[in-house]
C-alpha positions as CSV (number, residue, x, y, z in Angstrom):
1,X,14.7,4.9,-17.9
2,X,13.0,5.8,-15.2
3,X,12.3,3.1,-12.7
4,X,10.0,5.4,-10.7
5,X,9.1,3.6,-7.3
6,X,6.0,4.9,-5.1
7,X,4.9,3.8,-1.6
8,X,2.9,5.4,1.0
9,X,5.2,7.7,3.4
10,X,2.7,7.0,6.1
11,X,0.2,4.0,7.8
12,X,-1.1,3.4,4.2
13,X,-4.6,4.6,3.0
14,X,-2.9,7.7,1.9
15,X,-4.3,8.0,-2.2
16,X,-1.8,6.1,-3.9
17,X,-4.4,4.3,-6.4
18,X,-5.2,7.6,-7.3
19,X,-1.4,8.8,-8.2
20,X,-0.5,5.3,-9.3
21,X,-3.4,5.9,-11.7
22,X,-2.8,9.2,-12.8
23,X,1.1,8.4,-13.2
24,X,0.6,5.1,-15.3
25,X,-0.2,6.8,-18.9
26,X,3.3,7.7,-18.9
27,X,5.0,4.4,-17.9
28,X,5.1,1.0,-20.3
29,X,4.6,-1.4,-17.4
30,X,3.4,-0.6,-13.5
31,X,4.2,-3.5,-11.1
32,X,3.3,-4.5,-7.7
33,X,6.1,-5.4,-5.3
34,X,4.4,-6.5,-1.9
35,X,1.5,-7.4,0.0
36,X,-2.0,-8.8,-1.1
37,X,-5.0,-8.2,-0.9
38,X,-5.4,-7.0,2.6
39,X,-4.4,-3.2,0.4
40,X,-6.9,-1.2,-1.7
41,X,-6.4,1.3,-4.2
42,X,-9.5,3.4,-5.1
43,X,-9.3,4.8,-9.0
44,X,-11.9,7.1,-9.5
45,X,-12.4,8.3,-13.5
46,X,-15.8,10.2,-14.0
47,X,-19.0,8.2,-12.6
48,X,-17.0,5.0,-12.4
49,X,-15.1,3.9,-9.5
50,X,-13.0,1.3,-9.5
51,X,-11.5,-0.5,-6.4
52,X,-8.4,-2.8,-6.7
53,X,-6.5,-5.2,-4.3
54,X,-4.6,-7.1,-6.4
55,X,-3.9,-5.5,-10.0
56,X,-2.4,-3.0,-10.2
57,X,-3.4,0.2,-11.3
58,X,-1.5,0.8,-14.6
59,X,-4.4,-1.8,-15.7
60,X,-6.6,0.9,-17.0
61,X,-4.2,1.8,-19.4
62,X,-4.0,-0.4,-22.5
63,X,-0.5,1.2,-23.1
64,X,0.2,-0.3,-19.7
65,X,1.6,-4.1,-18.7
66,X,0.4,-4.9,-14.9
67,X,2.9,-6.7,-13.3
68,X,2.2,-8.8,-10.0
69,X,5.7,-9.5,-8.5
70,X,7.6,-12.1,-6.9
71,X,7.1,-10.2,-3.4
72,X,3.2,-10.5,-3.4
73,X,0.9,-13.3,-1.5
74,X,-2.4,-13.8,-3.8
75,X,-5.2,-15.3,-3.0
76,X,-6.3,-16.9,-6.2
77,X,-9.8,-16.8,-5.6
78,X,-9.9,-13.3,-5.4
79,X,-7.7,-12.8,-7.7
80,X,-9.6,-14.4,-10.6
81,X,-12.8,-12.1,-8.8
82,X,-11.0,-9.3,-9.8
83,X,-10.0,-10.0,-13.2
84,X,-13.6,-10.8,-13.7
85,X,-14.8,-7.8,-11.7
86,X,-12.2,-5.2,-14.0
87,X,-13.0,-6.9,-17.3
88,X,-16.6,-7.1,-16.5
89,X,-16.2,-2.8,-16.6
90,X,-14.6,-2.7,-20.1
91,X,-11.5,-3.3,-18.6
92,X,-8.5,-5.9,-20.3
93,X,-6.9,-7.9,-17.9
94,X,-5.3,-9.8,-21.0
95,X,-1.8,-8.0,-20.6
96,X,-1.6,-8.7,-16.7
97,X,1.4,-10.6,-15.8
98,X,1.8,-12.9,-12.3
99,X,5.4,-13.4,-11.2
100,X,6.0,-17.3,-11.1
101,X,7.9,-17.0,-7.7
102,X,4.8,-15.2,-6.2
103,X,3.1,-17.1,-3.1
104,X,-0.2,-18.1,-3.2
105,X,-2.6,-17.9,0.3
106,X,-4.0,-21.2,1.0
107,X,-6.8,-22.2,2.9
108,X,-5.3,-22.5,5.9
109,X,-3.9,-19.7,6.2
110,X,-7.2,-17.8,5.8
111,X,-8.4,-19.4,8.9
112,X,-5.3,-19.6,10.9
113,X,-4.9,-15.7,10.5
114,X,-8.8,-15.6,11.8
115,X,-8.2,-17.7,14.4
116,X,-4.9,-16.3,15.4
117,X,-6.6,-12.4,16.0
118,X,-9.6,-14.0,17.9
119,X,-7.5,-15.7,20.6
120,X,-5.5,-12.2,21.1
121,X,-8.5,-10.4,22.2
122,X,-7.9,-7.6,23.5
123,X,-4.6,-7.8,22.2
124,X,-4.6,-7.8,18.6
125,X,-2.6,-6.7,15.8
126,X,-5.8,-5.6,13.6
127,X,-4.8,-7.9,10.4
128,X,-7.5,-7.4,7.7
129,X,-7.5,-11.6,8.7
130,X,-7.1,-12.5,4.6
131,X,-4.2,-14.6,5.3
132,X,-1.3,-12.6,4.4
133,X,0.8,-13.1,7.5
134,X,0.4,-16.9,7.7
135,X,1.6,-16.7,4.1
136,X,4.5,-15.1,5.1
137,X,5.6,-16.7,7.4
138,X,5.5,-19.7,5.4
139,X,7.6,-17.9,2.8
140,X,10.1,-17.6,5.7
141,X,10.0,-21.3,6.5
142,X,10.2,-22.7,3.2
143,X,6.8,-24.1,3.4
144,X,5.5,-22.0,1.5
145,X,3.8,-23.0,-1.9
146,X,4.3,-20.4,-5.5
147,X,2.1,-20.0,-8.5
148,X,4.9,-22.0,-10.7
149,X,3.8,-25.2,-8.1
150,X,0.2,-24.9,-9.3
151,X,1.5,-26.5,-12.4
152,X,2.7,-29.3,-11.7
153,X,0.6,-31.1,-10.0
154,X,2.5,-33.9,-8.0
155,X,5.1,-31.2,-6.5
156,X,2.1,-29.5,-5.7
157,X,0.3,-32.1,-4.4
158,X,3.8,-33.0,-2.5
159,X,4.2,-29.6,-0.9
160,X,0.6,-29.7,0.3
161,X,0.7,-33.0,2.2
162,X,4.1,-31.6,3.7
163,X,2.7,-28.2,4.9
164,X,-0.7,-30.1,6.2
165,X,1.3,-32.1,9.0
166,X,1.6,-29.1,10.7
167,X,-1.2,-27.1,9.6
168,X,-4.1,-29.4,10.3
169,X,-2.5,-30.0,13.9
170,X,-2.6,-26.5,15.1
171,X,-5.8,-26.2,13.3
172,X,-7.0,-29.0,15.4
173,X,-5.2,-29.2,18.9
174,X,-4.9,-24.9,19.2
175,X,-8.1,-23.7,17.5
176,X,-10.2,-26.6,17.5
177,X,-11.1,-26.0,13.9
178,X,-11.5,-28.2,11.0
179,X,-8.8,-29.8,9.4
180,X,-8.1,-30.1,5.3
181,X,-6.8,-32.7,3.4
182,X,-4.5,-32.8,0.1
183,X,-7.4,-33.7,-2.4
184,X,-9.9,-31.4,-1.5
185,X,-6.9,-28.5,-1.6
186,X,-5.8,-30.2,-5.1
187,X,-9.4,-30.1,-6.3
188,X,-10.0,-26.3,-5.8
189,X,-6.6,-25.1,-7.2
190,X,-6.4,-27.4,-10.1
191,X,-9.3,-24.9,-11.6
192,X,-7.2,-22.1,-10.3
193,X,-4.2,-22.9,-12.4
194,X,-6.0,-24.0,-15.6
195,X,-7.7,-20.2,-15.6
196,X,-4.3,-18.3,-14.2
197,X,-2.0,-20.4,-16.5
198,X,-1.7,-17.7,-19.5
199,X,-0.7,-14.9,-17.3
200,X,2.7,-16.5,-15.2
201,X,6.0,-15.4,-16.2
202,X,9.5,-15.2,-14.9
203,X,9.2,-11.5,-14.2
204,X,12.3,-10.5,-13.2
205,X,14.1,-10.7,-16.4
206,X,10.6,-8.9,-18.2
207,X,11.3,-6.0,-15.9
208,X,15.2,-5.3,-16.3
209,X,14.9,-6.3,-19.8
210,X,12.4,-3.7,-20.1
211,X,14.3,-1.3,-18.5
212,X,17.6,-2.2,-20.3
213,X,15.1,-0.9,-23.5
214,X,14.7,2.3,-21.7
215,X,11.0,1.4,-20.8
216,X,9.4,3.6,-18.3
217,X,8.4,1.1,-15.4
218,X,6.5,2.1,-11.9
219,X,6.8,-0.2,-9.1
220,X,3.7,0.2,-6.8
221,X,3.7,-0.1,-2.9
222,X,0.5,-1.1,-0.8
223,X,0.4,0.0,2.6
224,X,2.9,2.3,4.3
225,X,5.9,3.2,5.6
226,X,4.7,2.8,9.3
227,X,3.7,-0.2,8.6
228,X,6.7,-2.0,7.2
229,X,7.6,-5.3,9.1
230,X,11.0,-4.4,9.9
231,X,10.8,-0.1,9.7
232,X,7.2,0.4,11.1
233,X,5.1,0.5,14.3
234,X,6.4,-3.0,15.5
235,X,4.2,-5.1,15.9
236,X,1.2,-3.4,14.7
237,X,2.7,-3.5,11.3
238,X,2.3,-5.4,8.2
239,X,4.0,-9.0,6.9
240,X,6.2,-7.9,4.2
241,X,8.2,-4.3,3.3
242,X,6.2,-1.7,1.6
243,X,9.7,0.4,2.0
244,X,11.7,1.1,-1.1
245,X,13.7,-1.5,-0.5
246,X,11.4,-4.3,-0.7
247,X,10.7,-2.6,-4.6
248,X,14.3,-4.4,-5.2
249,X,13.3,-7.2,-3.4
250,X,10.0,-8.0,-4.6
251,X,10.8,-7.7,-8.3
252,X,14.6,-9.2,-8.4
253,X,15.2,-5.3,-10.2
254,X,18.3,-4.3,-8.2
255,X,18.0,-0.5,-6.9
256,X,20.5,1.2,-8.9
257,X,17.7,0.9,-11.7
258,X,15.4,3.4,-9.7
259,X,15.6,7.2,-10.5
260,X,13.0,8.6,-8.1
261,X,10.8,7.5,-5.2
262,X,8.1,9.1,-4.6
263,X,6.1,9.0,-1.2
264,X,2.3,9.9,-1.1
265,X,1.6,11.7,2.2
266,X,-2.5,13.2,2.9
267,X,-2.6,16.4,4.3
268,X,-3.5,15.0,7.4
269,X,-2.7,11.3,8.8
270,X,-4.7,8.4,9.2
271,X,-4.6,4.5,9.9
272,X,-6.7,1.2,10.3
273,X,-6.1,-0.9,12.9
274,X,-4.3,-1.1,16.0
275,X,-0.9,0.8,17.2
276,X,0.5,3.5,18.4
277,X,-0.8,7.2,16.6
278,X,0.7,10.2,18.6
279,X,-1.4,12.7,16.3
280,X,-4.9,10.8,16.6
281,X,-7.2,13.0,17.5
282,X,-10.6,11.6,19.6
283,X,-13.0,14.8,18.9
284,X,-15.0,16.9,16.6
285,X,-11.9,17.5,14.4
286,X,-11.1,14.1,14.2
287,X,-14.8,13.4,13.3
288,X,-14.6,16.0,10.5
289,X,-11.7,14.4,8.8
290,X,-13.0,10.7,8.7
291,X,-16.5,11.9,7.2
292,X,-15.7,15.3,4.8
293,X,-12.3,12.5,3.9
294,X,-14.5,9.6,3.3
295,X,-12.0,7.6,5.5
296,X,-13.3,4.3,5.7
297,X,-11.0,1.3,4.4
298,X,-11.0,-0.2,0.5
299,X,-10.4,-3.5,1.2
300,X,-12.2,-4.0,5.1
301,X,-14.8,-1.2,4.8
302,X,-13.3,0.0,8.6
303,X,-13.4,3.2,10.1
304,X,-9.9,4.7,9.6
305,X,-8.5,6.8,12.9
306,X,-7.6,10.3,11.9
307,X,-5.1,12.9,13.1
308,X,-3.4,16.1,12.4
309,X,-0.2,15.8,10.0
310,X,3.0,14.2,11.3
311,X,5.8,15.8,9.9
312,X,8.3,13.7,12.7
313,X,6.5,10.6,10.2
314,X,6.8,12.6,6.9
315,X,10.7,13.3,7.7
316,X,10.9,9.4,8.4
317,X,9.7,8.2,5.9
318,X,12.0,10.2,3.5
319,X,15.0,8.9,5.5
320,X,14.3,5.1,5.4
321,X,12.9,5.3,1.9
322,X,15.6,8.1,0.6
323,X,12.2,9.0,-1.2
324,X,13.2,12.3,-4.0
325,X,9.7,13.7,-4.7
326,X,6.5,14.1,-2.0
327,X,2.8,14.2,-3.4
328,X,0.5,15.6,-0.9
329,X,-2.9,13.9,-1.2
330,X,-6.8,15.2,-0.1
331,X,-5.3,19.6,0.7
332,X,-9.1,19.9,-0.1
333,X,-10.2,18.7,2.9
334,X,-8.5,21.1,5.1
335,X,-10.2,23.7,3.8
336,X,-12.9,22.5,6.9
337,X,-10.5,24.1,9.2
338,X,-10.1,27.6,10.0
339,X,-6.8,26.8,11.8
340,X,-4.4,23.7,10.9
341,X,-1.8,22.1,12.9
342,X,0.9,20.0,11.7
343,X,3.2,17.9,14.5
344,X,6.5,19.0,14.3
345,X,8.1,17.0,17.5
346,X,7.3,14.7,20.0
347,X,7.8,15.2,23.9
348,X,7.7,12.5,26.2
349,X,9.1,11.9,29.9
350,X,10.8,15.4,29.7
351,X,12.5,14.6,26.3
352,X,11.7,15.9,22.8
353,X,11.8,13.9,19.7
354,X,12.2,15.3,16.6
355,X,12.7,11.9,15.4
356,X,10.8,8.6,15.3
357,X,11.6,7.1,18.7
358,X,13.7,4.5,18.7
359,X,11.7,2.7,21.6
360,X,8.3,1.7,21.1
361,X,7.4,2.7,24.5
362,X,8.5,6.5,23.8
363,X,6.9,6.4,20.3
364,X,3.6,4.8,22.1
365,X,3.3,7.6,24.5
366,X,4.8,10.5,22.5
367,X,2.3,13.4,23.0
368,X,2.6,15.8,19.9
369,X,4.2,19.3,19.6
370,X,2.6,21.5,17.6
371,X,3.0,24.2,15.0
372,X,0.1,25.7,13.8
373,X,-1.0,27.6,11.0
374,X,-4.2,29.8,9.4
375,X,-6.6,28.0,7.3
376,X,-8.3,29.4,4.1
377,X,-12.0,28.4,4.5
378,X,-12.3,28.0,0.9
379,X,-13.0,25.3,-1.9
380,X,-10.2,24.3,-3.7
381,X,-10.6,21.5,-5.9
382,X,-11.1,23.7,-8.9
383,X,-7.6,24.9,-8.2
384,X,-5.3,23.2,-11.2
385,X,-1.7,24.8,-10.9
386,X,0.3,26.1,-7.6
387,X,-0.2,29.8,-7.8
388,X,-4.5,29.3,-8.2
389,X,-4.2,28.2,-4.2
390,X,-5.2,30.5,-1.5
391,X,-1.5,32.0,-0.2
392,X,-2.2,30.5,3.7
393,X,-2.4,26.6,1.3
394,X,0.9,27.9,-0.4
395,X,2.7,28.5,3.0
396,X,1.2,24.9,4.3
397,X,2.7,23.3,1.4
398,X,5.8,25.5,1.8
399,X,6.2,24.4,5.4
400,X,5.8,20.5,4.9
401,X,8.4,20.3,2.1
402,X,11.0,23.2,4.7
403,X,10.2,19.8,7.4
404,X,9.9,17.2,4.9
405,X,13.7,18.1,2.6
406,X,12.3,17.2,0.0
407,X,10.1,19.0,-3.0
408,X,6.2,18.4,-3.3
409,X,5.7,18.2,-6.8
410,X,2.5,16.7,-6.6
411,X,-0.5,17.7,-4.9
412,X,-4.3,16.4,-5.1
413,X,-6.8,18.4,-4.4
414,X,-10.1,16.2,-5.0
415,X,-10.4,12.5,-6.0
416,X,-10.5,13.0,-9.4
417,X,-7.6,12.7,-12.0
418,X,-7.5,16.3,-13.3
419,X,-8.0,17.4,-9.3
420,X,-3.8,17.0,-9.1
421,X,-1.4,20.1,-9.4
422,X,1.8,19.3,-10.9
423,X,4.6,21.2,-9.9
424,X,7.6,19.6,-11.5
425,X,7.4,15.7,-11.0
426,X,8.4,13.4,-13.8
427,X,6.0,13.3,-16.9
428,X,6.9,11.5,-20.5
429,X,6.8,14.3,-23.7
430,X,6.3,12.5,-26.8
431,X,8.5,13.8,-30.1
């Protein structure tokens, strides 16, 4: 013990590289459970910043063992960028570990994702177009082709020439695009496996073994709740489940073995892409929060939407994810405001919501209802324990966690490691 698992409680993008980071010191292995690389976690430590997409965090750490599990879709390439990039800063990548049952994003998928957005215009779902849902979906249709294949090579080959009859055909007859064939695919990822070769392992039994030692083991969520395929914004939404549930899912650890979840939830709300956003807000505010917040996308470099804080999200998010603990990230910047608001309901066609709607039409017209609060005006990122905070930041944290039901024992207020208040959430004592 623990199994600790953390995931965004909103539309991603809401500081968990910077908790994951902070947390990992404490924990023997920290393993991703979803996505790819169409997430970003930021780690800042003094003048060095370091953006990841793949690895997770814990990698900074040579106490830690990074863990890539069987739930992620990897794109080799810039996978083996990454390694290079991390150990190019000082960084090993020598105790990372890739789940054999992992997918890997081929070719095709890159430009079938590409083409796919470009012919839904207007339209579109706003995928960061790196292949992740073509992946996916060939996961789901047993076409898809895992990081055990790469070695050997006729299977590989094999599964290739199989998953080409149909890929080179839509390619071709939909998009009009180029087509691939087997040996020019077999080429490329035959170097891909000879460098990637030391790090696969059957990471399931790693993990429960590790916790059957009473290892301390974080399991690391990309994206958000919002944007889980079968609990968020339908269909603006990601490919795979950044939920708590898919932290049993995507690393075979069943979910008995997890003490706490903890969601990461900013002071405010933001999210890339397309979809439904009842708290967005279209003015100066909104201007203030993407440029004092920096909110501009790790992995696609776009301009993140920004809104007030949805508690009707927050509450949510606590209920699909039965999360224990919150961590409020970026309190700092409301400190621009000299009045706050936080959503509290949602009214549409006479009816209030205190819930998510159950219909996307409701949820995509919900107009927000409003409780709002003083500000304090003042900086407070030198502020390192609960009682340091102006009283009117005490009684916004105190209101979230009365809406939330659950504790915020975390709460960041600067990028920085040591700008994080603890108030109570699991930390290792040695002796």
């Amino acid at each position: 013990m623990p199994g600790v698992v953390l995931l965004g409680a909103q539309w991603g993008d809401e500081g968990k590289g910077k908790i994951t980071d902070l947390l990992s010191r404490d924990y023997d292995y920290v393993t991703r459970f979803q996505g790819g690389n169409n997430a970003g976690h930021t780690v800042i430590v003094g003048e060095r910043t370091l953006k990841l997409h793949l690895i997770p965090s814990g990698v900074m750490y040579d106490n830690v063992t990074p863990v890539i599990g069987n739930g992620c879709v990897l794109d080799l390439k810039v996978l083996i960028d990454e390694i290079d990039r991390v150990e190019s800063e000082g960084i090993s990548c020598a105790r990372l570990i890739i789940s054999s049952n992992a997918h890997i994003i081929m070719p095709y998928h890159l430009a079938l994702d590409e083409a796919s957005e470009r012919r839904l215009g207007k339209n579109l779902i706003g995928t960061t177009k790196r292949g992740i849902g073509p992946a996916y979906q060939d996961k789901v249709s047993r076409m898809g082709l895992r990081m055990q294949d790469l070695f050997d090579r006729s299977i590989f080959k094999e599964k290739v020439a199989a998953a080409l009859v149909e890929k080179n055909d839509v390619l071709a007859k939909v998009y009009d695009l180029p087509t691939y064939t087997v040996e020019q695919i077999a080429a490329e990822y035959e170097a891909y496996a000879d460098r990637l070769k030391p790090y696969i392992k059957d990471t399931a039994p790693l993990l429960n073994e590790a916790l059957d030692r009473d290892d301390w083991v974080l399991f690391e969520g990309a994206q958000g709740t919002l944007l889980d395929i079968d609990h968020g914004t339908y269909p603006f939404v990601t490919s795979s489940n950044p939920t708590a549930g898919g932290a049993s899912v995507g690393t075979g650890v069943g979910p008995t073995r997890m003490d706490r979840v903890l969601g990461i939830a900013k002071a405010y709300i933001t999210r890339v892409g397309s979809g439904p956003f009842p708290t967005e807000l279209n003015c100066a505010d909104g201007d203030t929060f993407i440029t004092v917040g920096k909110e501009f996308g790790t992995t696609t470099g776009r301009q993140r939407r920004a809104g007030w804080y949805d508690a009707v999200i927050t509450k949510y998010a606590v209920q699909v994810n039965g999360l224990t603990d919150l961590c409020i990230t970026k309190l700092d910047i409301l400190s621009e405001f000299p009045t706050i608001k936080i959503c509290v309901a949602y009214e549409h066609l006479g009816k209030t919501y205190t819930t998510v709607p159950g219909h996307q039409s409701a949820f995509h017209h919900a107009k927000p209802v409003y409780e709002e609060m003083p500000g304090w005006n003042v900086d407070i990122s030198d502020c390192r324990c609960f009682e340091d905070l102006p009283v009117e930041a005490q009684n916004y944290i105190s209101r979230l966690e009365e809406l939330a039901g659950v504790p915020v024992t975390m709460i960041a207020v600067g990028p920085e490691r040591e700008q994080t208040i603890h108030r109570g959430f699991l930390q290792r004592t040695e002796g």
